[in-house]
N, C-alpha and C positions, 0 to 999 in steps of 0.2 A: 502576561503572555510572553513567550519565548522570545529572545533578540535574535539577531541575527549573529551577534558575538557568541552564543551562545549555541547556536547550532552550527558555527565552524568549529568551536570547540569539541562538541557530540563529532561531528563527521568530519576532523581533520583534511581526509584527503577528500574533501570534495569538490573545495579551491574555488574557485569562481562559480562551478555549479551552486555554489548555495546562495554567492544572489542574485541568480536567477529563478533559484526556487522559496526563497524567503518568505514573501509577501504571497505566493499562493498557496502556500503550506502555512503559513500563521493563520490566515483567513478561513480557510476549510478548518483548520482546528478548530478556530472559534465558531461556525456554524455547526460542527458535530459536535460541539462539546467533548474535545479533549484540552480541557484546559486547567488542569490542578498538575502540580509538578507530577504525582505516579502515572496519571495519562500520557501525559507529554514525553516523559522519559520512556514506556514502554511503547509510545504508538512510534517516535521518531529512531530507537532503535530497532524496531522491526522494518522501517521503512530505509532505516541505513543499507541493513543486512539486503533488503529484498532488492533495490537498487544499487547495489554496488556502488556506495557513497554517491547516489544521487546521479549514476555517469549510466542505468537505465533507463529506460521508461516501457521497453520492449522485450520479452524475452530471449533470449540469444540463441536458443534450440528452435527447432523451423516448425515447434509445435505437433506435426507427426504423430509425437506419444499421445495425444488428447484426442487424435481421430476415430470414435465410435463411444468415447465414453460418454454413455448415457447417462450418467451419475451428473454429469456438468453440462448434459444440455444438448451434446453434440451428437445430434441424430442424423443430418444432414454429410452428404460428401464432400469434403475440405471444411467440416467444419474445426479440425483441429490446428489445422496451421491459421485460419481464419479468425479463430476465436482463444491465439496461444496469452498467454501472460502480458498482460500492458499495464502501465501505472505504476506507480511507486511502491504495490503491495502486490502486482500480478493479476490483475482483473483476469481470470481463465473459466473459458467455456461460456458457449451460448446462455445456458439460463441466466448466470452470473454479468453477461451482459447485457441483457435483457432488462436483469431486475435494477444494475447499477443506472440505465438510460430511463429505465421508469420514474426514478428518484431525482435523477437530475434535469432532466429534460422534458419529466410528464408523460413521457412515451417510452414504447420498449421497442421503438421502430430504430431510432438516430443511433443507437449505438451499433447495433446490430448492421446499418446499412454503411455505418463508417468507423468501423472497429479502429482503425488508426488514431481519429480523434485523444485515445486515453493515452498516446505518445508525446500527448502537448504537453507543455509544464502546468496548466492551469487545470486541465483534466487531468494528468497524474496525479497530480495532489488533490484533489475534490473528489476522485473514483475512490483512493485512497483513506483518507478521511469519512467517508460514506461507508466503507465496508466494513472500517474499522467499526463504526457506531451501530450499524445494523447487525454485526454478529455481536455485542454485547460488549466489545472489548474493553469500553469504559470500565463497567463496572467490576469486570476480572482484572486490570488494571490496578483498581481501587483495592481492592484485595490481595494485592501483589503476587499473583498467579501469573509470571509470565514465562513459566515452561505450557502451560496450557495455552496463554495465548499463543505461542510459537506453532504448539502443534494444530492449534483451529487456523492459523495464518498459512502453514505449509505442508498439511498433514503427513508429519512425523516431527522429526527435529533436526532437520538438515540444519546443518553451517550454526548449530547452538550456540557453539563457544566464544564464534564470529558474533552474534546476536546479544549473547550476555555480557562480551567486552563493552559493545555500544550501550547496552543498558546502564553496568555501571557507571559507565564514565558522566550518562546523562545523568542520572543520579547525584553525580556528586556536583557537576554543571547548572543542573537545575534546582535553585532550594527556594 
């Protein structure tokens, strides 16, 4: 499993965020099973990119854009700014949290009634880890498909180049 020397190396500028997010991000690893060097280097650089070295947990747009999209759940009035990007991978829109509180809590009730919850360090990384595994990304991973994991993480391929830096570098970090 990954050190901690090892993911400051991956996300140089993350500085002290990374021990504080260390031990909840190795542990969610190892309960989704991203734990062979090609997991690990594609799930921790997509999770570089999508947290801005680890210094998010919350979207920084007021969420707005997400307001009526039914595609993601949000049927409901505020539910875009309610239910914007949280976690180290952007948990967004109601179904999406729904489904991530069903998986972790048993319920589709807790996250929904405390959407901030996914801004802690322990729920960043366990929401994160969880979605990775439920959309498949192990094993596209395993495959070394990580322009498609990029676009099922963001759909399209925003901030790629940012995204494939962090990859290699984990690549060559992780052996």
């Amino acid at each position: 499993m990954i050190t901690l020397d090892q993911l400051k190396r991956i996300i140089p500028l993350a500085g002290r965020r990374a021990d504080v997010f260390f031990e909840p991000l190795r542990d969610s690893m190892e309960v989704f099973e991203i734990n062979t060097p090609a997991r690990q280097s594609a799930f921790l650089a997509q999770v570089a990119h999508e947290s801005g070295s680890l210094r998010y947990t919350r979207e920084i747009g007021s969420g707005k854009a997400y307001e009526g999209r039914v595609d993601l759940g949000n049927t409901e009035p505020g539910d875009g700014p309610r239910y914007k990007g949280r976690g180290l991978i952007q948990i967004t829109g109601r179904t999406n949290y729904a489904e991530c509180s069903q998986a972790l809590f048993g319920d589709e009730k807790t996250l929904l009634d405390y959407p901030e919850m996914l801004e802690t360090v322990s729920m960043a990384s366990q929401s994160a880890a969880w979605w990775w595994f439920d959309h498949g990304l192990n094993e596209r991973a395993d495959k070394g498909a990580f322009r498609t994991i990029t676009r099922i993480i963001n759909g399209g391929y925003n901030g790629f180049p940012d995204r494939l830096a962090f990859y290699e570098r984990a690549k060559q970090v992780i052996v």
